[in-house]
MMTF fields as JSON, N, C-alpha, C and O atoms, coordinates in Angstrom:
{
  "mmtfVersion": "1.0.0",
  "mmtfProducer": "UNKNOWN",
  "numBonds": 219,
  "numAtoms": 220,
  "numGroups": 55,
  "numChains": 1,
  "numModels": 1,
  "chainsPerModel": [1],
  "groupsPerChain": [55],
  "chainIdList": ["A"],
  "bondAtomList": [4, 2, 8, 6, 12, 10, 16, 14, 20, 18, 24, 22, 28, 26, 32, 30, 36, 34, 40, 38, 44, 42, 48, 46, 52, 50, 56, 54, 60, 58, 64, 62, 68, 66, 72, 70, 76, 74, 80, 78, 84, 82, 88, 86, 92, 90, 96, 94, 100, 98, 104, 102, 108, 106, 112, 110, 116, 114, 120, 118, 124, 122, 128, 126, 132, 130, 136, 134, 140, 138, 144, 142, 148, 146, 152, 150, 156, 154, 160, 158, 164, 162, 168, 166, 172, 170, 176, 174, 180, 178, 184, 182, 188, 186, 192, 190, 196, 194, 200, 198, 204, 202, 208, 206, 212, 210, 216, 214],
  "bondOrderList": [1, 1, 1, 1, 1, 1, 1, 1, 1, 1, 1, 1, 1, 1, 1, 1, 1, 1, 1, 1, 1, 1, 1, 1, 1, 1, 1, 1, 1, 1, 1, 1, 1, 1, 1, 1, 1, 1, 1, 1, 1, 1, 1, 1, 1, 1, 1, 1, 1, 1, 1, 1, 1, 1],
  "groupList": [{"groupName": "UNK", "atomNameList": ["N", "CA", "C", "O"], "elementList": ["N", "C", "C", "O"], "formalChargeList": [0, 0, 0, 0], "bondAtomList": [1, 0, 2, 1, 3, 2], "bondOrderList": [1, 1, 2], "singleLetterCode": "X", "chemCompType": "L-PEPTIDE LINKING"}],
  "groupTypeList": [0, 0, 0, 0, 0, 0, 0, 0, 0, 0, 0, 0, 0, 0, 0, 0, 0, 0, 0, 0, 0, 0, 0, 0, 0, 0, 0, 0, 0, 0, 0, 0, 0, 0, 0, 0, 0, 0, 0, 0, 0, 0, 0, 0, 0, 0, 0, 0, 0, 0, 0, 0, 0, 0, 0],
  "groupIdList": [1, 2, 3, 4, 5, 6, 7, 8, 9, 10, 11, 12, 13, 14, 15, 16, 17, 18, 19, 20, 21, 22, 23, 24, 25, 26, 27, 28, 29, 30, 31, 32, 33, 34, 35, 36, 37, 38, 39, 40, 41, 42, 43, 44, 45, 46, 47, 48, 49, 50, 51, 52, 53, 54, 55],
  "secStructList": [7, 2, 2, 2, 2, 2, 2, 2, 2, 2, 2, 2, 2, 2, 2, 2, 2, 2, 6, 7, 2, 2, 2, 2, 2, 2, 2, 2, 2, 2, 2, 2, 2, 2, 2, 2, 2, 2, 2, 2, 2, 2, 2, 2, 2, 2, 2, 2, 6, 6, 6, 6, 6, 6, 7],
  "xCoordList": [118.122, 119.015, 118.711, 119.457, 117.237, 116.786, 118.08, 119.029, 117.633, 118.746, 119.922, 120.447, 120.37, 121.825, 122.292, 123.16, 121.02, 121.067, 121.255, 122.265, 120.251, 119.96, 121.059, 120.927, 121.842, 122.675, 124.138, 124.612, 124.409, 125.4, 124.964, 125.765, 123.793, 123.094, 123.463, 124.084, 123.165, 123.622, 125.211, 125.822, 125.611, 127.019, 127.704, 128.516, 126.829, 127.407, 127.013, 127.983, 125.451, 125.338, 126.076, 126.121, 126.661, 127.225, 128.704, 129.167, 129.222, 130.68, 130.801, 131.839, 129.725, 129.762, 129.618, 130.187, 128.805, 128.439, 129.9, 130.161, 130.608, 132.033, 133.026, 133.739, 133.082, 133.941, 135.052, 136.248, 134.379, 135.37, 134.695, 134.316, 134.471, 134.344, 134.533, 133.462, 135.379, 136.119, 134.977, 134.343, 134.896, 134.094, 132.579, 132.013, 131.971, 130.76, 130.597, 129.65, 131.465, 131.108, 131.317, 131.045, 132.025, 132.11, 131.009, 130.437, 130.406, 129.119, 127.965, 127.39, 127.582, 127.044, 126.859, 125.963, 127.383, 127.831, 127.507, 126.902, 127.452, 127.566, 125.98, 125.221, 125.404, 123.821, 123.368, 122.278, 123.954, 123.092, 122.998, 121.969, 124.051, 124.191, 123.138, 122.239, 123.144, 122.506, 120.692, 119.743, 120.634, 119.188, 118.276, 117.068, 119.658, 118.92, 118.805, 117.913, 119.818, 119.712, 118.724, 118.326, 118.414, 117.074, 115.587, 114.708, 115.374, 114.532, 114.688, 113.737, 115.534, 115.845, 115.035, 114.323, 115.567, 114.705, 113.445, 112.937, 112.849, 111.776, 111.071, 110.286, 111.291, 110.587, 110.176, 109.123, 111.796, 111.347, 110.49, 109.565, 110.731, 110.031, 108.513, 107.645, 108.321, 106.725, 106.023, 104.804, 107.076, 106.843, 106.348, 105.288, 107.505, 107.578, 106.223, 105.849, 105.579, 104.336, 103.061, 101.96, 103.029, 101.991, 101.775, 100.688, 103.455, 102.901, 102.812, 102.522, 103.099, 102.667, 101.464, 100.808, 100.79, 99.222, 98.127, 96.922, 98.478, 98.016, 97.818, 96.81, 98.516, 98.53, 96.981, 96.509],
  "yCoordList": [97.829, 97.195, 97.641, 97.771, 97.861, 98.856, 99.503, 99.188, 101.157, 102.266, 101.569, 101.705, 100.827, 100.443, 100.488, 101.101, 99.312, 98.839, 100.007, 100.339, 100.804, 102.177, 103.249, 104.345, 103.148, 104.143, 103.373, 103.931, 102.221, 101.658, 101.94, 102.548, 101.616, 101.507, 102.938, 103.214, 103.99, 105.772, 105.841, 106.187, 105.292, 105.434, 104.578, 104.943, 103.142, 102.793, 103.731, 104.209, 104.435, 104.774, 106.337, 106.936, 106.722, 107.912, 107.545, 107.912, 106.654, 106.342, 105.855, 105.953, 105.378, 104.916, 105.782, 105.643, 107.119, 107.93, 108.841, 109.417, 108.932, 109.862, 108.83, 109.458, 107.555, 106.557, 105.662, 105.482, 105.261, 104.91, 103.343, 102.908, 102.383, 101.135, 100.709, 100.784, 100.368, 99.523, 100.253, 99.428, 100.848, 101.491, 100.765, 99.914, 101.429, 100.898, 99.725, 99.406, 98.634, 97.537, 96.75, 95.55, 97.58, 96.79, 97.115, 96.132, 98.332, 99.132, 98.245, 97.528, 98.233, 97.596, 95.996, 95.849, 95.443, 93.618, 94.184, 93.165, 94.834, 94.917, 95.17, 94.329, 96.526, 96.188, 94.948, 94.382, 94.765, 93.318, 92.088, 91.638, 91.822, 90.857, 91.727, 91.031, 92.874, 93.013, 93.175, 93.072, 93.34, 93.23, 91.879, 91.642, 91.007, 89.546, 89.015, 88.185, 89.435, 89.299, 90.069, 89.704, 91.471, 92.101, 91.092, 91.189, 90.217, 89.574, 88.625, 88.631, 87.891, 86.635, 86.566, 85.741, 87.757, 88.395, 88.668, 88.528, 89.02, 89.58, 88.57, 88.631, 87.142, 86.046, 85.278, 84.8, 85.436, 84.372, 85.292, 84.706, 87.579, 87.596, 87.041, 86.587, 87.162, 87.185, 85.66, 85.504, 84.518, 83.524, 83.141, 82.614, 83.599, 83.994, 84.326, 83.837, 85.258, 86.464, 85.719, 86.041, 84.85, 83.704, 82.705, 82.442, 81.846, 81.215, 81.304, 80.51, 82.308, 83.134, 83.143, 82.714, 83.83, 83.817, 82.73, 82.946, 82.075, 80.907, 80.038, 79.343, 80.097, 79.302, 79.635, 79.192],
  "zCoordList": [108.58, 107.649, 106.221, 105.251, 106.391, 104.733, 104.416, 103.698, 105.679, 105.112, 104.771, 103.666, 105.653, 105.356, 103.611, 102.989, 103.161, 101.443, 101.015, 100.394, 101.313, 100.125, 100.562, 100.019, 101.218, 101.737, 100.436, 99.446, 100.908, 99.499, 98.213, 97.503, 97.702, 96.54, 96.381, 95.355, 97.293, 96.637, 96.236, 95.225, 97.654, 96.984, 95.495, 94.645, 95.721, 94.287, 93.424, 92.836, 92.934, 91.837, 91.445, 90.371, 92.915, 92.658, 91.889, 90.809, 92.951, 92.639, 91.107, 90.452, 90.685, 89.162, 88.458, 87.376, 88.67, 87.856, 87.811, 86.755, 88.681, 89.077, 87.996, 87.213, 87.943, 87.442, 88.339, 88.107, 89.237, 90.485, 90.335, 91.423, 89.129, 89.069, 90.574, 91.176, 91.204, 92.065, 93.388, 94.047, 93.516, 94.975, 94.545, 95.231, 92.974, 93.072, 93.243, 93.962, 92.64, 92.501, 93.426, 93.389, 94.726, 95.72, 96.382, 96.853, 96.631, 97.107, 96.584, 97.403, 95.297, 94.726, 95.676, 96.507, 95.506, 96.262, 97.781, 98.113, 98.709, 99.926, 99.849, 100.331, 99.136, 99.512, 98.435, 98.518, 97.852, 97.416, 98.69, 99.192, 98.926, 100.293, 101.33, 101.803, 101.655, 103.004, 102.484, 103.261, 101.568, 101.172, 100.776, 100.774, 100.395, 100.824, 102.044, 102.215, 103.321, 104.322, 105.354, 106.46, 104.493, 104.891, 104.624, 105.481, 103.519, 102.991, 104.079, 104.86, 104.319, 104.61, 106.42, 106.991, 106.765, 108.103, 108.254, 109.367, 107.389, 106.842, 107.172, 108.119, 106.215, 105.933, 107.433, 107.855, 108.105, 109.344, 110.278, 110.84, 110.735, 111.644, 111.006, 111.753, 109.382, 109.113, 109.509, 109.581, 109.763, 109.647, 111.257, 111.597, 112.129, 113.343, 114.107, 115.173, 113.327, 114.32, 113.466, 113.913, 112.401, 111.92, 112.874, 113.388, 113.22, 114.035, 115.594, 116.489, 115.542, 117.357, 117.381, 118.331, 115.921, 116.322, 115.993, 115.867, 115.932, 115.329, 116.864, 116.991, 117.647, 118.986, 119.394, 120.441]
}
């Protein structure tokens, strides 16, 4: 789900650098959402395999 972010994040900063507002800023918003949802995953497997080992 990383690549995913950084694969938008290229295209926003390309599409911005070309002048295509409307692509980046939607590019932009799509890896923002999937990189909190990368975090958000993150948190529960880390939370997940703590209390697995903890038993």
């Amino acid at each position: 789900m990383l690549y995913w972010t950084l694969v938008f994040l290229v295209i926003a900063l390309i599409a911005g650098a070309l002048g295509f507002g409307g692509i980046a800023g939607a590019s932009a918003g799509i890896a923002q959402i999937l990189f909190f949802v990368f975090l958000v995953l993150l948190v529960i497997s880390l939370l997940a395999g703590f209390f697995r080992s903890a038993r």
